[in-house]
VEXDREN-2710 file (C-alpha; in Angstrom, 1 decimal):
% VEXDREN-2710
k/r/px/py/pz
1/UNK/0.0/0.0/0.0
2/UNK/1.4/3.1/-1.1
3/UNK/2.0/5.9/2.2
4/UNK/0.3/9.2/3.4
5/UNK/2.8/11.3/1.1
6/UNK/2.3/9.0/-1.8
7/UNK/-1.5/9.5/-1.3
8/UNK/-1.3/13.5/-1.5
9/UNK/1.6/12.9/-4.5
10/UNK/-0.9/11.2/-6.2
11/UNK/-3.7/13.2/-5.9
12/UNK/-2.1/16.4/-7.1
13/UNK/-0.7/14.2/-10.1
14/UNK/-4.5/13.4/-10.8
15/UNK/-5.8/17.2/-10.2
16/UNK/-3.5/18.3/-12.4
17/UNK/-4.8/15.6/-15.1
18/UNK/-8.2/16.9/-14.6
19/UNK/-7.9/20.3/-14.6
20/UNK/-5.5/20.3/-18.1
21/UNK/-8.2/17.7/-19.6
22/UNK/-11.1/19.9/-18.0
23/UNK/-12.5/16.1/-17.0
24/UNK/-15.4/15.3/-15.0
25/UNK/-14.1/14.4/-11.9
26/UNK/-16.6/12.1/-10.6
27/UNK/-17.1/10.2/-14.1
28/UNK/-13.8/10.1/-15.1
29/UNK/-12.5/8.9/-11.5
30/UNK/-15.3/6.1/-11.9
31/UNK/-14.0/5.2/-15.7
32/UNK/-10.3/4.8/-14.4
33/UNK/-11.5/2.5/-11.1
34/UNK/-13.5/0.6/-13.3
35/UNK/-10.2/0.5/-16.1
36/UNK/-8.1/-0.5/-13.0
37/UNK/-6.1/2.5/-13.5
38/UNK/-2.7/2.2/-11.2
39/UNK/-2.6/5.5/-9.5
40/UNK/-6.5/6.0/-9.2
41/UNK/-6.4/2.3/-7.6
42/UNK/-3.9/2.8/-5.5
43/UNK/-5.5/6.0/-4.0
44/UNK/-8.7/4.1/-3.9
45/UNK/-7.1/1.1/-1.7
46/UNK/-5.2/3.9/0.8
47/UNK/-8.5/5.7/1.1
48/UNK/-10.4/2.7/2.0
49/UNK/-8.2/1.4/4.4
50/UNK/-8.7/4.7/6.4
51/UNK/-12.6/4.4/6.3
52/UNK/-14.8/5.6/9.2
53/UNK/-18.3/5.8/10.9
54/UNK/-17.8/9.2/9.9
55/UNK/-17.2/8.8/6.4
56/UNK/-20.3/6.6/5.8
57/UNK/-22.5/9.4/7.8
58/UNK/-21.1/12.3/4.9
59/UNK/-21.5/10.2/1.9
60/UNK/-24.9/9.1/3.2
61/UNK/-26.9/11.3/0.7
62/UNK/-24.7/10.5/-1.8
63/UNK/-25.4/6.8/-2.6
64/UNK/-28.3/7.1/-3.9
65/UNK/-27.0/9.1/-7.3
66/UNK/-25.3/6.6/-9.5
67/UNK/-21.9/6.7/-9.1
68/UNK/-19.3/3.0/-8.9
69/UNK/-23.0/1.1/-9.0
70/UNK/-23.2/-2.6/-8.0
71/UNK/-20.1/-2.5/-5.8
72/UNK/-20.2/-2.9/-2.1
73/UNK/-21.8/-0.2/-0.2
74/UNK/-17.9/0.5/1.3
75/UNK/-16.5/0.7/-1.9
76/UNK/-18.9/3.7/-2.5
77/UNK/-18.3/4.7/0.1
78/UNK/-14.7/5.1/-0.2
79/UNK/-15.0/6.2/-3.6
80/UNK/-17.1/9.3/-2.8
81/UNK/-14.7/10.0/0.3
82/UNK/-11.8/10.0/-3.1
83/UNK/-13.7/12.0/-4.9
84/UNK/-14.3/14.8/-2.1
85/UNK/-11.2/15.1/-1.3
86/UNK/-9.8/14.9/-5.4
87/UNK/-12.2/18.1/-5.7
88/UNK/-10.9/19.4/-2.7
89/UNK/-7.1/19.4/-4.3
90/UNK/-8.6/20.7/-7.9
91/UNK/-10.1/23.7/-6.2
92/UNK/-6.9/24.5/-4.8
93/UNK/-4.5/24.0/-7.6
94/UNK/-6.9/26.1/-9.5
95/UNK/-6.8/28.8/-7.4
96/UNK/-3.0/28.8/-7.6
97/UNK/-3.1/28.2/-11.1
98/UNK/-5.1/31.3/-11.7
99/UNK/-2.6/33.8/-9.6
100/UNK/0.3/31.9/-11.4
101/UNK/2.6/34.5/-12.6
102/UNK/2.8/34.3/-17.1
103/UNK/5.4/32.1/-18.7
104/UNK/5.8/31.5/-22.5
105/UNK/5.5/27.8/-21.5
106/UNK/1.9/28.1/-20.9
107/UNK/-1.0/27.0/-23.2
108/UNK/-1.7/30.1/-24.0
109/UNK/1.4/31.8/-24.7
110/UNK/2.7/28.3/-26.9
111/UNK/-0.6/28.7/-29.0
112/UNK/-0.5/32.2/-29.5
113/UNK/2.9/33.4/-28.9
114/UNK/2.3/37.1/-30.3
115/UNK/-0.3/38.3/-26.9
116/UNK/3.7/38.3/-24.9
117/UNK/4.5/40.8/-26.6
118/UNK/0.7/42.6/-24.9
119/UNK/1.9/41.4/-21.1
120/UNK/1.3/45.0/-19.5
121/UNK/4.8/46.5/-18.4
122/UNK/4.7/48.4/-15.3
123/UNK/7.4/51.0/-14.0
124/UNK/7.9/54.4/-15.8
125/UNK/11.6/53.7/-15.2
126/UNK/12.8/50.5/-14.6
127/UNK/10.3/49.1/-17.2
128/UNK/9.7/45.1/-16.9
129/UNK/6.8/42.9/-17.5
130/UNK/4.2/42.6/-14.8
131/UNK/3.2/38.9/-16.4
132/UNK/-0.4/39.3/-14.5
133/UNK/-2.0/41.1/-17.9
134/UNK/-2.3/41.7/-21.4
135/UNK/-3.6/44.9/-23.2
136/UNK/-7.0/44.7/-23.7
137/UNK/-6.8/45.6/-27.3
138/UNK/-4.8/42.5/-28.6
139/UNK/-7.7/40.5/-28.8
140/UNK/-12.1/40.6/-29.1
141/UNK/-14.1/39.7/-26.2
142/UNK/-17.0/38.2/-28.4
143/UNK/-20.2/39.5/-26.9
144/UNK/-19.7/40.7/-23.6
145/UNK/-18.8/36.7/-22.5
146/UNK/-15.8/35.1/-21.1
147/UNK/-14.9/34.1/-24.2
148/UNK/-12.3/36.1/-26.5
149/UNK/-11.3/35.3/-29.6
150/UNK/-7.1/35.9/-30.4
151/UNK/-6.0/35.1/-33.5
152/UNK/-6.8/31.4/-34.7
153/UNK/-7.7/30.0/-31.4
154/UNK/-10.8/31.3/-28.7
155/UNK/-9.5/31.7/-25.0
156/UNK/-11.4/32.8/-21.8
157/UNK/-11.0/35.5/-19.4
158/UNK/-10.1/34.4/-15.9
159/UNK/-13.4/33.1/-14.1
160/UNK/-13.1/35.5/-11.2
161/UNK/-13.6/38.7/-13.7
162/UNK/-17.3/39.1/-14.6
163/UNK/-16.9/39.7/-18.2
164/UNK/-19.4/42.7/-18.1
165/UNK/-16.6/44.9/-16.7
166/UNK/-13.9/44.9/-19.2
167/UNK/-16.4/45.4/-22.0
168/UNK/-18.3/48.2/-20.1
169/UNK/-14.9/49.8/-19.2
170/UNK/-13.9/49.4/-22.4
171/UNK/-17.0/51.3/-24.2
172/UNK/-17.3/54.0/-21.7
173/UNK/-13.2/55.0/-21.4
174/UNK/-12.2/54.2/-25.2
175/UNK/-9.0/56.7/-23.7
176/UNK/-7.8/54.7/-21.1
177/UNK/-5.6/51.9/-21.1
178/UNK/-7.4/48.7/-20.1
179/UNK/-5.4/45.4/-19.0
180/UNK/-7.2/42.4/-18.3
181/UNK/-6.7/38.6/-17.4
182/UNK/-6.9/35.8/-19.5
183/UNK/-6.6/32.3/-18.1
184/UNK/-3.1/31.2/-19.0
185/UNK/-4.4/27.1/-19.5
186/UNK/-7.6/27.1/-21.8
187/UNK/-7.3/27.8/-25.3
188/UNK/-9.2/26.1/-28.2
189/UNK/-9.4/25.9/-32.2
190/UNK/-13.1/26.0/-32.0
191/UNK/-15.1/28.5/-29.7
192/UNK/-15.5/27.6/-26.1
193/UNK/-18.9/27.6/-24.7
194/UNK/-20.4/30.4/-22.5
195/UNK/-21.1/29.9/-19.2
196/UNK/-24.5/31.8/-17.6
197/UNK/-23.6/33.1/-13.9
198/UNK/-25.0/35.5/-11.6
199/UNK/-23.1/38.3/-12.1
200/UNK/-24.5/38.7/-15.9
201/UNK/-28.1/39.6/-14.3
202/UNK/-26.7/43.3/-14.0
203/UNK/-26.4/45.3/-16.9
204/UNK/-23.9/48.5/-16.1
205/UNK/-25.0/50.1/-19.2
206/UNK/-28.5/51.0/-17.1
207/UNK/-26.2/52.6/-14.5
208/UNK/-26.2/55.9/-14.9
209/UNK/-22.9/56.4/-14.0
210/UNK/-21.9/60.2/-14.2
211/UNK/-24.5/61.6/-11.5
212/UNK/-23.1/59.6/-8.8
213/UNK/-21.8/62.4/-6.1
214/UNK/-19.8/61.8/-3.3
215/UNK/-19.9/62.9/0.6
216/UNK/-17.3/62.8/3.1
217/UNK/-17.7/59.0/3.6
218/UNK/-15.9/58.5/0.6
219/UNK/-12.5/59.0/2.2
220/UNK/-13.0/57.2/5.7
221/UNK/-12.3/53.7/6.2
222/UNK/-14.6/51.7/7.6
223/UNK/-15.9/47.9/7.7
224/UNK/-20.0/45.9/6.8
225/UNK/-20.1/42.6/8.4
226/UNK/-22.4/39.8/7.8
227/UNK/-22.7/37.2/11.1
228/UNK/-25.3/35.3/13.3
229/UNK/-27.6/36.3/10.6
230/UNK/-31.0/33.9/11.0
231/UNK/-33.2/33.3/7.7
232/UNK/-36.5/35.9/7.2
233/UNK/-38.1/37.6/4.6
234/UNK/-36.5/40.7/5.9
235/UNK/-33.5/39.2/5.7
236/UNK/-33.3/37.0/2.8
237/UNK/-30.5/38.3/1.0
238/UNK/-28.7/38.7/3.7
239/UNK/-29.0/35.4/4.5
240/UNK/-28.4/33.8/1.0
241/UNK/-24.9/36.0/1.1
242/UNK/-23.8/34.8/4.3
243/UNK/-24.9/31.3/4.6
244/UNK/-24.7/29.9/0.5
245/UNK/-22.0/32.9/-0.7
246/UNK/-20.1/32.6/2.3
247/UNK/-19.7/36.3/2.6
248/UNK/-17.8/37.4/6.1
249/UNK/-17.7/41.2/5.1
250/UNK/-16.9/43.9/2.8
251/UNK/-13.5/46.3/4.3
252/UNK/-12.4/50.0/3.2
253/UNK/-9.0/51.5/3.9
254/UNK/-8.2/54.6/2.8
255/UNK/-4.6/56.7/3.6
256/UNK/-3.8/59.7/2.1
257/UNK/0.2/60.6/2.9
258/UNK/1.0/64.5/1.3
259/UNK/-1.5/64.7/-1.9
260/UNK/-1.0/61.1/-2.6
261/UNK/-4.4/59.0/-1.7
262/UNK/-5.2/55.5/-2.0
263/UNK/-8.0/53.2/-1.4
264/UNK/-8.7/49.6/-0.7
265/UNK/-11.5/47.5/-0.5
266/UNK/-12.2/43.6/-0.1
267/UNK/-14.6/41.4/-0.2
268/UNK/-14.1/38.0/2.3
269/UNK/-15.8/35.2/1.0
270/UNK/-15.2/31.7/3.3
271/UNK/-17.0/29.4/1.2
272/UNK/-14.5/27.1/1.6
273/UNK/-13.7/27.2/5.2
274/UNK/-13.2/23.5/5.4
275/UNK/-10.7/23.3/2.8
276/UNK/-8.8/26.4/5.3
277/UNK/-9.3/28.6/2.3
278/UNK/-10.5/32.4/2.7
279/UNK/-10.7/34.3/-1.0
280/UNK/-10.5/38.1/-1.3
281/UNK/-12.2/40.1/-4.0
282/UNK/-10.0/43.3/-4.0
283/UNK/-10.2/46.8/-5.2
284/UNK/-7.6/49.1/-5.4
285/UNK/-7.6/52.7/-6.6
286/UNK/-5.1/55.9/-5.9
287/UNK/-4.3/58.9/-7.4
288/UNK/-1.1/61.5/-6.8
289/UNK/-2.9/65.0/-6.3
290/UNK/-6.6/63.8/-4.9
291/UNK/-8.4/66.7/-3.6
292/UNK/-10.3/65.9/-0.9
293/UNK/-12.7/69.3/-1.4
294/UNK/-13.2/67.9/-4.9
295/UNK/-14.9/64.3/-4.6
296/UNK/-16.8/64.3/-7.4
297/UNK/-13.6/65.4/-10.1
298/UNK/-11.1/63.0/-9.2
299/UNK/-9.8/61.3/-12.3
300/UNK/-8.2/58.1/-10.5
301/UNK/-4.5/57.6/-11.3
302/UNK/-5.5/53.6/-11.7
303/UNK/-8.2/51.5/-10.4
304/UNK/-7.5/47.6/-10.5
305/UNK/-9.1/44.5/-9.4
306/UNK/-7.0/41.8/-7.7
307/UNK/-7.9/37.8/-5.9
308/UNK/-6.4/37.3/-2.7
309/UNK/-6.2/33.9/-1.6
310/UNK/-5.2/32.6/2.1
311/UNK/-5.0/29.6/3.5
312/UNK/-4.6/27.6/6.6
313/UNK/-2.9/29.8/9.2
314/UNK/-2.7/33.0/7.1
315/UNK/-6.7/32.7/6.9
316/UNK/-7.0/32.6/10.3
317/UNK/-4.5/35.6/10.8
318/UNK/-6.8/37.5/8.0
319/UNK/-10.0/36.7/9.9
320/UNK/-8.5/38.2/12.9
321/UNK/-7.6/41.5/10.9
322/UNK/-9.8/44.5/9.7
323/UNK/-8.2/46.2/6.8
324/UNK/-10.4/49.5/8.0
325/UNK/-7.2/49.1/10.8
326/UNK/-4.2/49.6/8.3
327/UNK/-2.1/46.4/7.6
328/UNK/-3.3/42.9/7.1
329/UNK/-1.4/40.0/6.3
330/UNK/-0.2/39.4/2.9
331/UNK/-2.3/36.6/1.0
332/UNK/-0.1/33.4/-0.2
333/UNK/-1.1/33.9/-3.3
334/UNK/-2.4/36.6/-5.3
335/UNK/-2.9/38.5/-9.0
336/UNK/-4.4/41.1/-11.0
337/UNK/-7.5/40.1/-12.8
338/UNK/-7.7/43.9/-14.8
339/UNK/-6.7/47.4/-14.6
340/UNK/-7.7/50.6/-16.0
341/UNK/-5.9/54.0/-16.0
342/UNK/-7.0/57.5/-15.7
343/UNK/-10.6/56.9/-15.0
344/UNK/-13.1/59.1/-13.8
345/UNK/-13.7/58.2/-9.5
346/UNK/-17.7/58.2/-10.3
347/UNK/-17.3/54.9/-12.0
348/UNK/-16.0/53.4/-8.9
349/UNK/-19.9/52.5/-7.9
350/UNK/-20.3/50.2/-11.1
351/UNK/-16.9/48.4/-10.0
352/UNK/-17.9/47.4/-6.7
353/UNK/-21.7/46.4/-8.3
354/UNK/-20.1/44.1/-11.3
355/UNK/-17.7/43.2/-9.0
356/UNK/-18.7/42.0/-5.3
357/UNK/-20.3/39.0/-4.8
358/UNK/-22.7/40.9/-2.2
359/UNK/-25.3/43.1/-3.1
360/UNK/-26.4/43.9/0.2
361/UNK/-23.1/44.9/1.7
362/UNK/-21.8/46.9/-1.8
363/UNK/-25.4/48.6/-1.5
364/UNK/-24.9/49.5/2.2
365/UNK/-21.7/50.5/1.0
366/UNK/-22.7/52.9/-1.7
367/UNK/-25.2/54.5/0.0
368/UNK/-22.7/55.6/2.8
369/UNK/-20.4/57.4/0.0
370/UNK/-23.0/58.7/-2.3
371/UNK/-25.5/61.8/-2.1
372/UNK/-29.2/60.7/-1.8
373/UNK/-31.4/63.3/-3.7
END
């Protein structure tokens, strides 16, 4: 039987399989049990041999949908225990995958070799490539999707930008140079297919944008928390964010240090608090000359959108921390997703709304910054 570090060894081998393959995980693991495939057998004798009252109880609900039919009810048992904890291991080398710096040994740089030459370069001086994003320009998003077409081959944005914002950005600052994302492992000869998610269900093109004013909250820090929040009509979408999103809270730093002022703000989401993972929707923004008499006529320096990931004692540490306080710890991994410069501060409402996963904590949010009439 092969040991505990085998076991994990073997399990990222497979992840990595899937994820490159974009297999599904609990059909394919079934096909290469049933093929007696070496490594997935292996895994599948370790994992059995480690069974547990405990293991039957979470894979109760599970027996009954088809999967390894006609084997021992232990032997399902164990293979639905496999094929948690398989997911578990995809998720995670996903998440690095996505904040994995570019290389032109990457799918998508060895298919189309010419979008290195659009990796943004950051530094007015020392000028060197950021390998996080690629002008905007160098390809065609087709229809405000994830999907972008390149040269011969179709790619995909990375799944945590909501692919209305680069093409509203893009249509309402034609001026500003625009940097997004792509996902540096999924290209194809023929087009991909579109997903349908949530965040499609609002359109910034009926945000009126331009009369958003700003009061004096704009340039305070401060903190909306979701907790001990029990399920009502009055409260239903609080509820749905906290209990189903896993939404802890939405943060706001700002500091302002001679005419120089920046802002921070980040979204928590614990969805996967078993697997001691903690993802952070971030938004940065700063500008060299802010006026803080002036709200309203701030044209931002940059504004760019960034996934924080922390795990296992850096999550907890982060949980611990308000960024309305100052410093928080640094995430284990992280990476730009898009970046704009030399936008108009009124379009930092549409941001947050395309952005955040919470509508009630963004909302609470933009009400506290923005004039009512």
């Amino acid at each position: 039987m092969i040991t505990d570090i085998q076991y994990y060894e073997y399990l990222n081998q497979l992840a990595d399989d899937f994820i490159k393959n974009e297999r599904q995980t609990a059909d394919y693991l079934e096909q290469l049990l049933l093929q007696n495939n070496k490594i997935a057998t292996d895994l599948f004798e370790f994992r059995k041999f480690f069974i547990d009252k405990h293991d039957f109880e979470k894979t109760e609900g599970y027996l009954e949908i088809g999967f390894y039919q006609n084997k021992t009810k232990e032997d399902r048992v164990t293979f639905f225990c496999l094929e948690f904890e398989l997911e578990t291991v995809i998720r995670r080398l996903k998440l690095i995958n996505i904040c994995k710096k570019y290389d032109d040994k990457q799918t998508l740089f060895d298919e189309e070799p010419r979008l290195t030459n659009h990796i943004r370069i950051k530094g007015s001086r020392k000028k060197k490539l950021e390998n996080e994003l690629i002008d905007f320009k160098a390809f065609k998003q087709l229809y405000n999707s994830e999907i972008v077409k390149v040269d011969r081959c179709f790619a995909k944005l990375s799944a945590y930008l909501n692919p209305r914002i680069p093409d509203w950005a893009a249509n309402n600052f034609t001026a500003s140079p625009l940097f997004v994302r792509l996902n540096p492992d999924i290209i194809s000869d023929t087009r991909l297919p579109q997903l349908l998610t949530e965040e499609l269900q609002i359109n910034p093109y009926n945000i009126d944008w331009n009369s958003f004013k700003f009061n004096d909250s704009l340039i305070k820090s401060s903190e909306y928390k979701l907790e001990n929040i029990e399920i009502s009509k009055d409260r239903a979408a609080e509820y749905w964010d906290y209990k189903i999103k896993g939404i802890k809270s939405l943060e706001i730093s700002t500091s302002k240090k001679n005419d120089y002022r920046s802002f921070m703000i980040e979204e928590l989401i614990d969805k996967f608090s078993d697997e001691k993972v903690l993802i952070g929707k971030c938004i940065h923004f700063d500008r060299k000359g802010f006026d803080d008499n002036d709200l309203d006529n701030q044209i931002l320096d940059h504004l760019d959108l960034a996934i924080n990931v922390y795990e296992n004692e850096t999550r907890e540490t982060r949980l611990n921390e308000t960024l309305k306080n100052g410093i928080i710890v640094d995430a284990d991994f992280r990476t730009h997703i898009l970046r704009i410069d030399k936008i108009s501060i009124k379009s930092l409402p549409v941001f947050c709304l395309l952005f955040f996963g919470s509508m009630t904590l963004t909302g609470k949010y933009i009400n506290e910054i923005t004039l009512n009439d």
